[in-house]
PDB file as gemmi writes it, atoms N, CA and C in Angstrom:
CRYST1    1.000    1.000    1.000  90.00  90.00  90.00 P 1                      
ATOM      1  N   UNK A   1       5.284  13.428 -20.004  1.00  0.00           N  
ATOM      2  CA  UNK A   1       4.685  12.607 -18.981  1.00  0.00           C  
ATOM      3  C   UNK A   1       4.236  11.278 -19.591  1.00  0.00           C  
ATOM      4  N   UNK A   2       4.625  10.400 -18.693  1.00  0.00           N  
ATOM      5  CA  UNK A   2       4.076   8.755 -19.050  1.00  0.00           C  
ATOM      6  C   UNK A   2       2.610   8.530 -18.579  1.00  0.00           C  
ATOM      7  N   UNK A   3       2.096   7.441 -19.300  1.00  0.00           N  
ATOM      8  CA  UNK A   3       0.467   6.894 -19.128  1.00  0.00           C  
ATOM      9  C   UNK A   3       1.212   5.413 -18.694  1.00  0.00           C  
ATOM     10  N   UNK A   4       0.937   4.900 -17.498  1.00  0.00           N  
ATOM     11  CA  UNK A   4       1.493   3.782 -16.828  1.00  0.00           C  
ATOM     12  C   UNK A   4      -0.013   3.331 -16.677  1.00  0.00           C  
ATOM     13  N   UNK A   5      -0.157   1.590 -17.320  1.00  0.00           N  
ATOM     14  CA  UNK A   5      -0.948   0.532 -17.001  1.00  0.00           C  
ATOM     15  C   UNK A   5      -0.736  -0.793 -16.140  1.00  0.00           C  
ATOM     16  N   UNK A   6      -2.004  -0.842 -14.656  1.00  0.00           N  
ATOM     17  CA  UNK A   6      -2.402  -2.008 -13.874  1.00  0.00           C  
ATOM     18  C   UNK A   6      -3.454  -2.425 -13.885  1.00  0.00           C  
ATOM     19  N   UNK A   7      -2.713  -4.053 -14.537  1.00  0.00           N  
ATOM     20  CA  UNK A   7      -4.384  -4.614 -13.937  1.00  0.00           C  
ATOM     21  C   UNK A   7      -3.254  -5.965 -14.603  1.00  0.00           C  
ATOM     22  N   UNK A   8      -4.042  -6.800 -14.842  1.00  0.00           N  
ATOM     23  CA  UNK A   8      -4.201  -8.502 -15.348  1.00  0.00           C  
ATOM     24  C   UNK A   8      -3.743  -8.533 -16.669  1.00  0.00           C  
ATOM     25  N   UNK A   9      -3.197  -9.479 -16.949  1.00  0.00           N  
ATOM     26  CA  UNK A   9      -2.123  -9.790 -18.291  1.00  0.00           C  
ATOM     27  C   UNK A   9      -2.847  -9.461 -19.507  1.00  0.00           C  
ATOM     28  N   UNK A  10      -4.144  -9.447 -19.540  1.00  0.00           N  
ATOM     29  CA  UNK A  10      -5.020  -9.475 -21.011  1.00  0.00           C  
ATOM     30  C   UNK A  10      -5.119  -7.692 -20.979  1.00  0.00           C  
ATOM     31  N   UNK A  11      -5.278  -6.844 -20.003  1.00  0.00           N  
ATOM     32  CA  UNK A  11      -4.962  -5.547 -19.921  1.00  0.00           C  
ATOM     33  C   UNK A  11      -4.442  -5.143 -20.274  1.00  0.00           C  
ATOM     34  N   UNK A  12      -3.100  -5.315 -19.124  1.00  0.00           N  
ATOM     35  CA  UNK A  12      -1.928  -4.300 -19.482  1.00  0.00           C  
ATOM     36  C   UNK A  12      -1.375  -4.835 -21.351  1.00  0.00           C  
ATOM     37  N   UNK A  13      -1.769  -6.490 -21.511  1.00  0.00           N  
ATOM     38  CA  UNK A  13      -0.982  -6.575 -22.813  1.00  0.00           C  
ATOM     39  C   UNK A  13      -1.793  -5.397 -24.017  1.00  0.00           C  
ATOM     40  N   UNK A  14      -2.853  -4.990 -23.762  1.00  0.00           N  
ATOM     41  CA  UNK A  14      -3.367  -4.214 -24.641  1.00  0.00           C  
ATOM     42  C   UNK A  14      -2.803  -2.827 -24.426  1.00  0.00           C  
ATOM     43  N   UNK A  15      -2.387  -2.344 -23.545  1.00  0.00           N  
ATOM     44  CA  UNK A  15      -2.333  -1.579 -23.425  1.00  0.00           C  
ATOM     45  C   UNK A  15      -0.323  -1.031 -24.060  1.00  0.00           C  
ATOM     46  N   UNK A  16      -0.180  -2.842 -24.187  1.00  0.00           N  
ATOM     47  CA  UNK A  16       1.478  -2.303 -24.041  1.00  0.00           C  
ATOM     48  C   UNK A  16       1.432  -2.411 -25.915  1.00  0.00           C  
ATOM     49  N   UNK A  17       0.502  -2.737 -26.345  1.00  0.00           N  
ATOM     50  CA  UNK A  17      -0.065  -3.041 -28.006  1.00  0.00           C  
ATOM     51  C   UNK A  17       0.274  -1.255 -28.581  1.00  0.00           C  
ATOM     52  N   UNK A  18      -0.693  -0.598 -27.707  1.00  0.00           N  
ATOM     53  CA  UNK A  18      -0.986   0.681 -27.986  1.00  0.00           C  
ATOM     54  C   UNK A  18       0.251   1.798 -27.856  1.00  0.00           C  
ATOM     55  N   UNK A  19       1.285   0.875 -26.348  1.00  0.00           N  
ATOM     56  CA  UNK A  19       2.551   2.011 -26.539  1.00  0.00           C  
ATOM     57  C   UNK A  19       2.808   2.048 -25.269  1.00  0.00           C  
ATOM     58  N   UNK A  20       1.938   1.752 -24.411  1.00  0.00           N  
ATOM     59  CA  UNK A  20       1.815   1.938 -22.827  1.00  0.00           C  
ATOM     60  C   UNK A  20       2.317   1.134 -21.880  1.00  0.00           C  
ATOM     61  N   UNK A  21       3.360   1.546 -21.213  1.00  0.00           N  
ATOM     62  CA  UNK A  21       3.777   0.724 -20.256  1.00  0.00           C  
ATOM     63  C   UNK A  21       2.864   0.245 -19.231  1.00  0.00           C  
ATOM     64  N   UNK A  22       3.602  -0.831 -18.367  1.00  0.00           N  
ATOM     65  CA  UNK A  22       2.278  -1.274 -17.801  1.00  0.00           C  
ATOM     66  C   UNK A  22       3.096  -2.563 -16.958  1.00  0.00           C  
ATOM     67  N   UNK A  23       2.127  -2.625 -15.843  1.00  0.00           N  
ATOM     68  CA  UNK A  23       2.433  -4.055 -15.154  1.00  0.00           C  
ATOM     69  C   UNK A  23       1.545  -4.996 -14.616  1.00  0.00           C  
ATOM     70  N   UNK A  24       1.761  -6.341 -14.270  1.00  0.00           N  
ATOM     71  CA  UNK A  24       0.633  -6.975 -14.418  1.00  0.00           C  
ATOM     72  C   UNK A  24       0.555  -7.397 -13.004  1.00  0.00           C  
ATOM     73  N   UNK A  25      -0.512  -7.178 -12.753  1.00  0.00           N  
ATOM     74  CA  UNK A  25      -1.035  -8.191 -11.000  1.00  0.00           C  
ATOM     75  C   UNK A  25      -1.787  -8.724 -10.763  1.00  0.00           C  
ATOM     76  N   UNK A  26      -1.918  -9.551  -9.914  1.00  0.00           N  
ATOM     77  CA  UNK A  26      -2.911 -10.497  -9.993  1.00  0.00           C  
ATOM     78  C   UNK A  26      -4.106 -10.318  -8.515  1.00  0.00           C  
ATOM     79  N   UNK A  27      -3.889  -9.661  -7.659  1.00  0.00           N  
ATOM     80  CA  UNK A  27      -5.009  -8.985  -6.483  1.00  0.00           C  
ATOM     81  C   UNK A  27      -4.988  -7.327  -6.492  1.00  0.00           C  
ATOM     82  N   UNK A  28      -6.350  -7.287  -5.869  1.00  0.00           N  
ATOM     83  CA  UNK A  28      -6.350  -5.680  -5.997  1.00  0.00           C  
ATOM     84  C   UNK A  28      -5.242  -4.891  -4.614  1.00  0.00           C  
ATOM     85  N   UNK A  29      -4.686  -6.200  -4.086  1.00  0.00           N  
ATOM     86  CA  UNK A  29      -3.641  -5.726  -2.969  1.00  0.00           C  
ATOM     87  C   UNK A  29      -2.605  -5.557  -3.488  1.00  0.00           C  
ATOM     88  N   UNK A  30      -2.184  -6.120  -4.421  1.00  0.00           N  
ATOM     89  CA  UNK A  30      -0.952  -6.031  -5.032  1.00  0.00           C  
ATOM     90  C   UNK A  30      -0.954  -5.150  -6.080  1.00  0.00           C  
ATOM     91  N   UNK A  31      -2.092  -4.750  -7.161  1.00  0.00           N  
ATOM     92  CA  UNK A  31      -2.292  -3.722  -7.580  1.00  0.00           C  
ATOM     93  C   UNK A  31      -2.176  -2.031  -6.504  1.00  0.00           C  
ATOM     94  N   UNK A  32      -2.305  -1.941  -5.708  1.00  0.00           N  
ATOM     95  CA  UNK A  32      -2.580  -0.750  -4.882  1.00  0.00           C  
ATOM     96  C   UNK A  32      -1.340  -0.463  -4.459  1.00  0.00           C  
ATOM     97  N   UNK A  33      -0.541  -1.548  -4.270  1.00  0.00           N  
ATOM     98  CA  UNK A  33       1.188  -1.542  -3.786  1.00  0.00           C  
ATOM     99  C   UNK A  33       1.530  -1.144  -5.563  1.00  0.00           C  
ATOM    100  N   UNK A  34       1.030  -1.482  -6.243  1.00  0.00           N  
ATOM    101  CA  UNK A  34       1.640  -1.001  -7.662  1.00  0.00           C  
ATOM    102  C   UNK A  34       1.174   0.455  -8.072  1.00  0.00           C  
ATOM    103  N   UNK A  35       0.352   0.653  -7.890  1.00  0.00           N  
ATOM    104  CA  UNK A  35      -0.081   1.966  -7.610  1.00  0.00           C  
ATOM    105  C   UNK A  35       0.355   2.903  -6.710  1.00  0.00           C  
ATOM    106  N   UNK A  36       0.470   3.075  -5.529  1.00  0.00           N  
ATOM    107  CA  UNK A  36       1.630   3.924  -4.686  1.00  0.00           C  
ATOM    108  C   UNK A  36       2.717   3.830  -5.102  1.00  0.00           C  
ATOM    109  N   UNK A  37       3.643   2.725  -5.519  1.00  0.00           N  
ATOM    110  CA  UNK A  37       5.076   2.982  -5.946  1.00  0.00           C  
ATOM    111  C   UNK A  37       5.572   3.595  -7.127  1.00  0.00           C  
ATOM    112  N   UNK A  38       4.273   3.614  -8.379  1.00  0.00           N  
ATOM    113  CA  UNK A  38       4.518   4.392  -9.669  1.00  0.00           C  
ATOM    114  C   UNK A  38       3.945   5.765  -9.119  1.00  0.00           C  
ATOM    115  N   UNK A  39       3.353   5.824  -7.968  1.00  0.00           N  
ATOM    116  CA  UNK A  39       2.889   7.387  -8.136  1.00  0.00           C  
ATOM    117  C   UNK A  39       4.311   8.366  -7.252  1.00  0.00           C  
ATOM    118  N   UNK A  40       5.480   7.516  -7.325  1.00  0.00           N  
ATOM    119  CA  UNK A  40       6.215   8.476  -6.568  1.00  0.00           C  
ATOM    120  C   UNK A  40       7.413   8.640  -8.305  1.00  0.00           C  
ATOM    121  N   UNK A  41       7.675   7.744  -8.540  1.00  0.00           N  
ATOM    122  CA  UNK A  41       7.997   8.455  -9.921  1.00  0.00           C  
ATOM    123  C   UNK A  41       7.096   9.658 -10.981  1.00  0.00           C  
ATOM    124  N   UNK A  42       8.813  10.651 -11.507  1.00  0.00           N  
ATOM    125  CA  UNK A  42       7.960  11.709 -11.202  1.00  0.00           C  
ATOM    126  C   UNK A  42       7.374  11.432 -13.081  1.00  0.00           C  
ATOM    127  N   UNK A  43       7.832  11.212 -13.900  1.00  0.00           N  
ATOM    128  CA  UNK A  43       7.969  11.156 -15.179  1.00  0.00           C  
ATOM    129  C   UNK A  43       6.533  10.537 -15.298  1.00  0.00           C  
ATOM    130  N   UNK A  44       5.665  10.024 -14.771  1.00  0.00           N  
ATOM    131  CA  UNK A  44       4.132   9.498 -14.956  1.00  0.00           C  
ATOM    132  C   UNK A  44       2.983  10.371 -14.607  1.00  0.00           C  
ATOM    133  N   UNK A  45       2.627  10.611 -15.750  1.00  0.00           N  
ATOM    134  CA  UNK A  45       1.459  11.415 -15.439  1.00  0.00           C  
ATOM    135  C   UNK A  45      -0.120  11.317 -15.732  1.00  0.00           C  
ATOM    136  N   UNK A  46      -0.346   9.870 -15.916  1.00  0.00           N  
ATOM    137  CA  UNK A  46      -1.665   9.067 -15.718  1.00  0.00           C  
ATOM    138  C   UNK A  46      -1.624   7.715 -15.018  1.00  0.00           C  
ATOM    139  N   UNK A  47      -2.119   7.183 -14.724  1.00  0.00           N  
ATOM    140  CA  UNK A  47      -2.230   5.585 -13.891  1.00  0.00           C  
ATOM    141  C   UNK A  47      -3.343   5.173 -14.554  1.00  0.00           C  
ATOM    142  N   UNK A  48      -3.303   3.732 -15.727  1.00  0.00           N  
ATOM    143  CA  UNK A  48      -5.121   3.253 -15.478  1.00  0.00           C  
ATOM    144  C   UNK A  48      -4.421   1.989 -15.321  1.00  0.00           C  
ATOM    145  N   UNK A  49      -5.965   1.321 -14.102  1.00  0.00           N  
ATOM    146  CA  UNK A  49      -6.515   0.640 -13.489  1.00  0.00           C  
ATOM    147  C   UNK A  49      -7.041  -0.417 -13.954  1.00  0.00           C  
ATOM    148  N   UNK A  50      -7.040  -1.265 -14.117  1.00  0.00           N  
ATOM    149  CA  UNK A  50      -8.266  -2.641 -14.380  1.00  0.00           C  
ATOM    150  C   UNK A  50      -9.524  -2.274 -13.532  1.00  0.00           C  
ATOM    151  N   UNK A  51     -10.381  -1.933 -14.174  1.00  0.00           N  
ATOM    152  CA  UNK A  51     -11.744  -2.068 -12.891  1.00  0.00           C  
ATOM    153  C   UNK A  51     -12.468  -3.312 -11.940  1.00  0.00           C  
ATOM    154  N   UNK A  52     -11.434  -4.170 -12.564  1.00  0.00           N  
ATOM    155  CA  UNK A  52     -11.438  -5.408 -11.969  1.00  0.00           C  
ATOM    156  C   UNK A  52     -10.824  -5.855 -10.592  1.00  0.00           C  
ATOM    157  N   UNK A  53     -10.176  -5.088 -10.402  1.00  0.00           N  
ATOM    158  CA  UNK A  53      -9.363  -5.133  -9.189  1.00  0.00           C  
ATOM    159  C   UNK A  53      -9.412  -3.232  -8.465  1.00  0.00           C  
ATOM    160  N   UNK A  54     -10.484  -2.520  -9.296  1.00  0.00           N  
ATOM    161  CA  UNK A  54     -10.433  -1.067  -8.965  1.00  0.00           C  
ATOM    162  C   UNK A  54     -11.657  -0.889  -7.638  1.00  0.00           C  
ATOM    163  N   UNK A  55     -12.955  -1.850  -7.821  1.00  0.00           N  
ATOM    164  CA  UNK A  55     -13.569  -2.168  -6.361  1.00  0.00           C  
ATOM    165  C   UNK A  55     -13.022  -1.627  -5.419  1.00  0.00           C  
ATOM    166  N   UNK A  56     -12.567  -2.997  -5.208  1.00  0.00           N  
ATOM    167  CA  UNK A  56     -12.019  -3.227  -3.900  1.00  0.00           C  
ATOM    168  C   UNK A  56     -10.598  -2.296  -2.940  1.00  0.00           C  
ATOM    169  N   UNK A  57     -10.083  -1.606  -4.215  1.00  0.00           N  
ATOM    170  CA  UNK A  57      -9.029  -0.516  -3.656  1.00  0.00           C  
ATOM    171  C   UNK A  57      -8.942   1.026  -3.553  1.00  0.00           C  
ATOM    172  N   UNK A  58     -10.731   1.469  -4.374  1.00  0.00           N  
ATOM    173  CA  UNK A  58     -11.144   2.503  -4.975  1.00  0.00           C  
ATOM    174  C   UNK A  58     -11.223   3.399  -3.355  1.00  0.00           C  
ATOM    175  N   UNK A  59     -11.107   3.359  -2.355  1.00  0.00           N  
ATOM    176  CA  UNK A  59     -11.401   4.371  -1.365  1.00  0.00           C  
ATOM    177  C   UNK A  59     -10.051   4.637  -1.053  1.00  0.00           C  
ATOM    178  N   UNK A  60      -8.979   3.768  -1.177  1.00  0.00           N  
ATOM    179  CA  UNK A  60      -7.745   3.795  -0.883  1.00  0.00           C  
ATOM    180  C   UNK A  60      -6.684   4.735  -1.856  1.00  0.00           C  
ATOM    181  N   UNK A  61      -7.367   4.798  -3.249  1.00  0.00           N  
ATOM    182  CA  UNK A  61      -6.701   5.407  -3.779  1.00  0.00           C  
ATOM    183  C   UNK A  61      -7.168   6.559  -3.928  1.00  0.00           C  
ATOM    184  N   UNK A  62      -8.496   6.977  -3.567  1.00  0.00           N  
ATOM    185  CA  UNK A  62      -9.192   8.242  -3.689  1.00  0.00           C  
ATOM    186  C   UNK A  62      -8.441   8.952  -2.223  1.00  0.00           C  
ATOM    187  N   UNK A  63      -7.761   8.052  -1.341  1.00  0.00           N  
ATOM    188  CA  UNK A  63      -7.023   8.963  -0.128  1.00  0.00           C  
ATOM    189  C   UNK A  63      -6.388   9.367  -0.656  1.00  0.00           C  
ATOM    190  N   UNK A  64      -5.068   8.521  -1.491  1.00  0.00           N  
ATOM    191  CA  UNK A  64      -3.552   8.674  -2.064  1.00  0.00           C  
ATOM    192  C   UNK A  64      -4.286   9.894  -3.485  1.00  0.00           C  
ATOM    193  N   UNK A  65      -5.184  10.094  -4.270  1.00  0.00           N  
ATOM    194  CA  UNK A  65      -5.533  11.033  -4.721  1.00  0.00           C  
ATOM    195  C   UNK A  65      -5.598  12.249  -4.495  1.00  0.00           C  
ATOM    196  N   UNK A  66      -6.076  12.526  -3.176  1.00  0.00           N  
ATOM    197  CA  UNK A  66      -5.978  14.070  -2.233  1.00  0.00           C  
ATOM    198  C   UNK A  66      -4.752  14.475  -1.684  1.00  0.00           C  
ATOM    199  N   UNK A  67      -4.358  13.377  -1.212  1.00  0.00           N  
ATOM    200  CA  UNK A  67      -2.571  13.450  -0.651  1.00  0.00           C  
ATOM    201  C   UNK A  67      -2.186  14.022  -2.070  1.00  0.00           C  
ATOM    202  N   UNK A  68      -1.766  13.305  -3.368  1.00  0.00           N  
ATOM    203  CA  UNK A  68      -1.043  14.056  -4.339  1.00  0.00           C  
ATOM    204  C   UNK A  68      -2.232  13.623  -5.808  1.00  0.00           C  
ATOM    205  N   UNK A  69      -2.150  14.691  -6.156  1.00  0.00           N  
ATOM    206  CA  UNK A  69      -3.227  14.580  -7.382  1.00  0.00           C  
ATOM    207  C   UNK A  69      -2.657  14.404  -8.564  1.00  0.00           C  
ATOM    208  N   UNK A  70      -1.587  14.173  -8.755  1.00  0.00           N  
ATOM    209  CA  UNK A  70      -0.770  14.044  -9.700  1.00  0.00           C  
ATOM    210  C   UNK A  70       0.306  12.967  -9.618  1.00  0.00           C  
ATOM    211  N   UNK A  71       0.122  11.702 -10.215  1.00  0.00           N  
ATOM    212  CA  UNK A  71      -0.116  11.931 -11.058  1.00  0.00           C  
ATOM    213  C   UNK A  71      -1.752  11.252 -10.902  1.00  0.00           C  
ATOM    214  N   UNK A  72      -2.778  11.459 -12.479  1.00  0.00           N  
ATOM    215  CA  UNK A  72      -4.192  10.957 -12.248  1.00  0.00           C  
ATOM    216  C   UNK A  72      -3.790   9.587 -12.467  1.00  0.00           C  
ATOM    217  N   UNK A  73      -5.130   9.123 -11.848  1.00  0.00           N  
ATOM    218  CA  UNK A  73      -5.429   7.413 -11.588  1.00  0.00           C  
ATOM    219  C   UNK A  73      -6.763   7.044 -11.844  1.00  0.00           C  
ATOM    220  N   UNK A  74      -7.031   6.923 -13.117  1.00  0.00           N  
ATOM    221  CA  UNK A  74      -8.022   6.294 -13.738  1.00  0.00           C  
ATOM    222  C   UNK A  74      -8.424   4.804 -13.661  1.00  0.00           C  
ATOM    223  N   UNK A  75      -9.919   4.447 -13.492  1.00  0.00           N  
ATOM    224  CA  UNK A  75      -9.991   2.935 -13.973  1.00  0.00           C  
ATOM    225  C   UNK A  75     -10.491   2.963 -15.572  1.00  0.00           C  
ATOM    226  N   UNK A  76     -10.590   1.645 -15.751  1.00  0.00           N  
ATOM    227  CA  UNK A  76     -10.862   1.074 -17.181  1.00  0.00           C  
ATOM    228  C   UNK A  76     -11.548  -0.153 -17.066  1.00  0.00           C  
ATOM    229  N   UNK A  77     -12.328  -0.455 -18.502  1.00  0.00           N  
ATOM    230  CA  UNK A  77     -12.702  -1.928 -18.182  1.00  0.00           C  
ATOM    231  C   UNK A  77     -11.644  -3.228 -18.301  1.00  0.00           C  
ATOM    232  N   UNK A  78     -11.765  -3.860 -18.010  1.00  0.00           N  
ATOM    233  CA  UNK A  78     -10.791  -5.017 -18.485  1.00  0.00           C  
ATOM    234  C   UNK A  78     -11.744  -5.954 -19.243  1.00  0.00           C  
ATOM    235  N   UNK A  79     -10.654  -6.308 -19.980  1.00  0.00           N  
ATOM    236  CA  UNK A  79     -11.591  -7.119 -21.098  1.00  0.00           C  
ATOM    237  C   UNK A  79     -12.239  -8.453 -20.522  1.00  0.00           C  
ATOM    238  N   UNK A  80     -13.504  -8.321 -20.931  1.00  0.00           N  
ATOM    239  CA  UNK A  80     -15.041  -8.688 -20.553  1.00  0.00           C  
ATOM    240  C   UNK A  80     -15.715  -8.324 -19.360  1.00  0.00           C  
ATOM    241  N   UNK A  81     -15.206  -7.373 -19.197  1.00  0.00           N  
ATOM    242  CA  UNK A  81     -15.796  -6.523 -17.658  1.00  0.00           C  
ATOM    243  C   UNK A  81     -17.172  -5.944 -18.218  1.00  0.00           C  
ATOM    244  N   UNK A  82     -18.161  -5.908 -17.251  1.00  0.00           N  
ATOM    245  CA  UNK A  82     -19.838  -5.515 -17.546  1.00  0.00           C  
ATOM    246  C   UNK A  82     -19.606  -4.025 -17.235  1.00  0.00           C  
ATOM    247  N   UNK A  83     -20.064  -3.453 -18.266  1.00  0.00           N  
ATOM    248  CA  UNK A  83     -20.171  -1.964 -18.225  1.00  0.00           C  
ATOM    249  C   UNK A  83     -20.656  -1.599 -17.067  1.00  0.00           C  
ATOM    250  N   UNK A  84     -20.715  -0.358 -16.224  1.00  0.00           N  
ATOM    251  CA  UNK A  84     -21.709  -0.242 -15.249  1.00  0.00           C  
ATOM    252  C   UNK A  84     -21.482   1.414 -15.510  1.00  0.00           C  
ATOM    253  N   UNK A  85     -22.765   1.809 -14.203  1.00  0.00           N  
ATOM    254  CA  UNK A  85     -22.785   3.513 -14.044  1.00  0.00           C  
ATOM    255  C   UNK A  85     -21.872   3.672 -13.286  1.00  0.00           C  
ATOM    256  N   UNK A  86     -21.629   4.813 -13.595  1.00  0.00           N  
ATOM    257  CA  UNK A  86     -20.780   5.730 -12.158  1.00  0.00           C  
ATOM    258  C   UNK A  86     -22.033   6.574 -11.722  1.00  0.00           C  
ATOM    259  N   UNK A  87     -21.888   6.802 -10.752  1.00  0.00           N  
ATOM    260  CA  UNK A  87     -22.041   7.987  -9.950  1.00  0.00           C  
ATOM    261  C   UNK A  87     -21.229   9.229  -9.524  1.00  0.00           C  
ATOM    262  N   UNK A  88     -20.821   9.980 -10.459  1.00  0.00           N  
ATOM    263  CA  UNK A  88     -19.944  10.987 -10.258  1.00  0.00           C  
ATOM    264  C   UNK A  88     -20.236  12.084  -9.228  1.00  0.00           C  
ATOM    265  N   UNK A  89     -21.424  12.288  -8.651  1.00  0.00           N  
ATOM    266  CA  UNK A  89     -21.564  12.642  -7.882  1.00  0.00           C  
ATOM    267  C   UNK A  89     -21.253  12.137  -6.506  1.00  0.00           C  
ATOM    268  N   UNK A  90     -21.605  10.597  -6.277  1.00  0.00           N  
ATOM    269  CA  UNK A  90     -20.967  10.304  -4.979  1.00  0.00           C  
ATOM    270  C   UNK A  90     -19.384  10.458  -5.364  1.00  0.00           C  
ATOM    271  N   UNK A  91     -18.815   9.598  -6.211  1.00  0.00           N  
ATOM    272  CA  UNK A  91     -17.612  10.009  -5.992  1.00  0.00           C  
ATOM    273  C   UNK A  91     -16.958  10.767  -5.613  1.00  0.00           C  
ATOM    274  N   UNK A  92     -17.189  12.090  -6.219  1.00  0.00           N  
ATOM    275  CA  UNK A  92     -16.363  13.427  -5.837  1.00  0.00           C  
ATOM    276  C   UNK A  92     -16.754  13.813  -4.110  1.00  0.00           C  
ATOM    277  N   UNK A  93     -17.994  13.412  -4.005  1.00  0.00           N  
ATOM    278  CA  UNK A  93     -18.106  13.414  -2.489  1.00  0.00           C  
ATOM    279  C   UNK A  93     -17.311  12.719  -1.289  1.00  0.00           C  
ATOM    280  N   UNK A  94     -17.256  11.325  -2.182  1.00  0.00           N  
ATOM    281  CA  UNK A  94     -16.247  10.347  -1.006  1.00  0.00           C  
ATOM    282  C   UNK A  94     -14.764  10.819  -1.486  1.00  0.00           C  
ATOM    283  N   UNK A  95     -14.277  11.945  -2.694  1.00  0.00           N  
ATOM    284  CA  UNK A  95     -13.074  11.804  -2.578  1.00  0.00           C  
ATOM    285  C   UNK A  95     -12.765  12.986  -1.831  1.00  0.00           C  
ATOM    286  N   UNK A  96     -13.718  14.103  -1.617  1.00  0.00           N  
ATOM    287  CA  UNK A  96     -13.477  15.108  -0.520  1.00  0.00           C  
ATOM    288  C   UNK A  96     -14.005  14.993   0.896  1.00  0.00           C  
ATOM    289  N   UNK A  97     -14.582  13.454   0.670  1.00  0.00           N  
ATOM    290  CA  UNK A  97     -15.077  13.103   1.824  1.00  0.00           C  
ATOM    291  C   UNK A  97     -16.018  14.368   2.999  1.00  0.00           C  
ATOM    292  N   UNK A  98     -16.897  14.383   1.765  1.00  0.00           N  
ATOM    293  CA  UNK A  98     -18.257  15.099   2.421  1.00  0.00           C  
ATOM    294  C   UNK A  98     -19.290  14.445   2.102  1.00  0.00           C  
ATOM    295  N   UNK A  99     -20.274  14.206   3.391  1.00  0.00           N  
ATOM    296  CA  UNK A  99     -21.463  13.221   4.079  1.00  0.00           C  
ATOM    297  C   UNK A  99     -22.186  13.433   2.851  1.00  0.00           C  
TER     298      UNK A  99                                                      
END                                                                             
């Protein structure tokens, strides 16, 4: 199984440093269209994300997550992105979408 990288040129180029394929976009709309079309190839079996563009598309892919869980779709920081918390608890809530 492949580890496939999206996000912004300073990203994915790190990521393609390390071994990892990867493609570059420049909105989190066009990232999310890059994201559904690698998740139908079957040979990939991780997705990471720029968290930079992971905002704004994060409910959309937590649908396409339940639809098929495989392959996973991780975010990441992108370089100089501000650390932040998760809340793993809401998450798993909005991805089974219970109140």
């Amino acid at each position: 199984m492949k580890v496939f990288a999206i996000g912004g040129r300073a990203f994915v180029s790190g990521f393609r440093l390390a071994g990892v394929d990867g493609i570059e976009v420049s909105s989190p709309k066009e990232a999310l269209g890059k994201i559904k079309s690698t998740m139908t190839k079957p040979d990939v079996g991780m997705i990471i994300v720029s968290d930079d563009f992971w905002k704004e598309i994060s409910d959309a892919v937590s649908d396409l997550r339940v639809k098929q869980p495989i392959p996973l779709v991780y975010n990441a920081p992108a370089p100089g992105s501000k650390q932040e918390k998760v809340e793993y608890r809401e998450l798993i809530k909005r991805m089974l979408k219970i109140s």
